[in-house]
N, C-alpha and C positions, 0 to 999 in steps of 0.2 A: 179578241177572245171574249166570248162569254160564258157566264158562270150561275149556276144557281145557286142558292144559300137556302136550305131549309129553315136555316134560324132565325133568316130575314127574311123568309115569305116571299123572294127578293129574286132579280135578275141583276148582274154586276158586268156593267161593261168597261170597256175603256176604248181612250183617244186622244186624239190632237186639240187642243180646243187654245183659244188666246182670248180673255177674256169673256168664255164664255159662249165663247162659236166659235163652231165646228169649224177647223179650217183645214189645210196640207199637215201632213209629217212632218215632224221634225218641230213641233213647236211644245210650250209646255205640258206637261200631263194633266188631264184630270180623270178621276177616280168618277165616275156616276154610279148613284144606287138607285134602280127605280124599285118602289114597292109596286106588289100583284096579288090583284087582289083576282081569284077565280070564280067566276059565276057558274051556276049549276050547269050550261051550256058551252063549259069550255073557254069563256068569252073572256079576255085579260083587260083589266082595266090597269093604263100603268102610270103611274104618278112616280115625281122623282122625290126619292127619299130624301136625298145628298148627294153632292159634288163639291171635291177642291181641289186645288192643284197640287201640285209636289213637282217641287224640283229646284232648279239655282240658277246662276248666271250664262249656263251655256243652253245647250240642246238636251234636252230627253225622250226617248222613245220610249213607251210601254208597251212590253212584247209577251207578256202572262200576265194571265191573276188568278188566283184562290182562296179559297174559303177555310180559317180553321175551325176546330170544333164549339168555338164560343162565337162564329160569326164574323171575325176580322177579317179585312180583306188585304190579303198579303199581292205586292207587286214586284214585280221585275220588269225591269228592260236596259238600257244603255242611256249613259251621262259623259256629256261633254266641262258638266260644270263641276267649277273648282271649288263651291260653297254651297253642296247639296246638303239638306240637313240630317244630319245623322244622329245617330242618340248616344249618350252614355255611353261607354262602353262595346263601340263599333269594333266588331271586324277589322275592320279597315276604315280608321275616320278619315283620310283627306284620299284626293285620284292619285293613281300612280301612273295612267297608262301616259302615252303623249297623244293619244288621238281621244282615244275614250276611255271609261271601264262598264264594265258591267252595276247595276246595286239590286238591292233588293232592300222593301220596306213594308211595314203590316201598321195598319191604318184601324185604328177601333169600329166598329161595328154601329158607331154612330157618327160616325168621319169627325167626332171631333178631337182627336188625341193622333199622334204621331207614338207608335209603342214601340219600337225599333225604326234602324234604316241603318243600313252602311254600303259602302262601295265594296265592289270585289272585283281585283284587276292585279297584272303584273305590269310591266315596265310600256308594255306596246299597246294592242288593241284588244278590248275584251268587248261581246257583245252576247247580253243572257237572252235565252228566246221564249224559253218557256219553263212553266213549275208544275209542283205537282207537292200536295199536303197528305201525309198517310193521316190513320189514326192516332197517332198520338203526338200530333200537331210537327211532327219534322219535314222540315222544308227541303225539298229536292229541287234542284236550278239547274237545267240545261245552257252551258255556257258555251262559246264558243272563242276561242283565243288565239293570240299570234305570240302571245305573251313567254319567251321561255323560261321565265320566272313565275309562273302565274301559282298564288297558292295552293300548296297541295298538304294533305294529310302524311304520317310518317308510313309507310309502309304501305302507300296506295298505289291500285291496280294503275299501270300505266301502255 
């Protein structure tokens, strides 16, 4: 996926990387921000802002990203590890699934602060695909599950 950030002048990708190359699926995450700079000719010159990784002892995919209104770049995808770092106050601090779960995490707008993360999964398989940030920075996560325990709100459409 990629994303643009008005507040970072900025293109926001993501992918596979292990140390820093590009490699197959299924390996750690990292987060890249190239800045863009635009010439009167349309002409993109792109330098990379920042890149780090996120994630733990198992596998992660990053399946979205987005931008909120202060520039943080929130992620989703799927975790096989059992010591992803989550913050304070998680949702769901440790996995529940047996195979995976879904997470989701929002990375400061100068990738150097972790501002949330937590898991989001029931007993089975969860896997988030993509998000979406309205205006007043609520995170919306397209999950998909096997899970039939997987968290729900009380009185949600089902």
């Amino acid at each position: 996926a990629i994303r643009h950030s008005p507040h970072l002048s900025a293109i926001i990708t993501r992918g596979y990387f292990e140390r820093g190359i590009m490699v197959r699926p299924g390996l750690q995450l990292v987060a890249c921000i190239f800045s863009m700079m635009l010439a009167g000719d349309c002409h993109a010159d792109l330098s990379l802002a920042w890149a780090t990784f996120f994630g733990g002892n198992g596998i992660e995919r990053a399946q979205g990203l987005g931008v909120d209104s202060l520039g943080n770049v929130i992620i989703v995808g799927n975790t096989q590890s059992t010591n992803l770092p989550v913050t304070a106050g998680a949702l769901q601090p440790a996995i529940n699934g047996t195979y995976s779960d879904a997470y989701t995490a929002n990375i400061s707008v100068d990738g150097k602060q972790l501002l949330w993360a937590t898991y989001l999964g029931g007993s089975r398989e969860e896997r988030a695909y993509d998000l979406t940030v309205d205006s007043q920075d609520n995170v919306y996560v397209a999950i998909w599950t096997m899970s039939p325990d997987f968290p729900t709100t009380a009185g949600a459409y089902d």
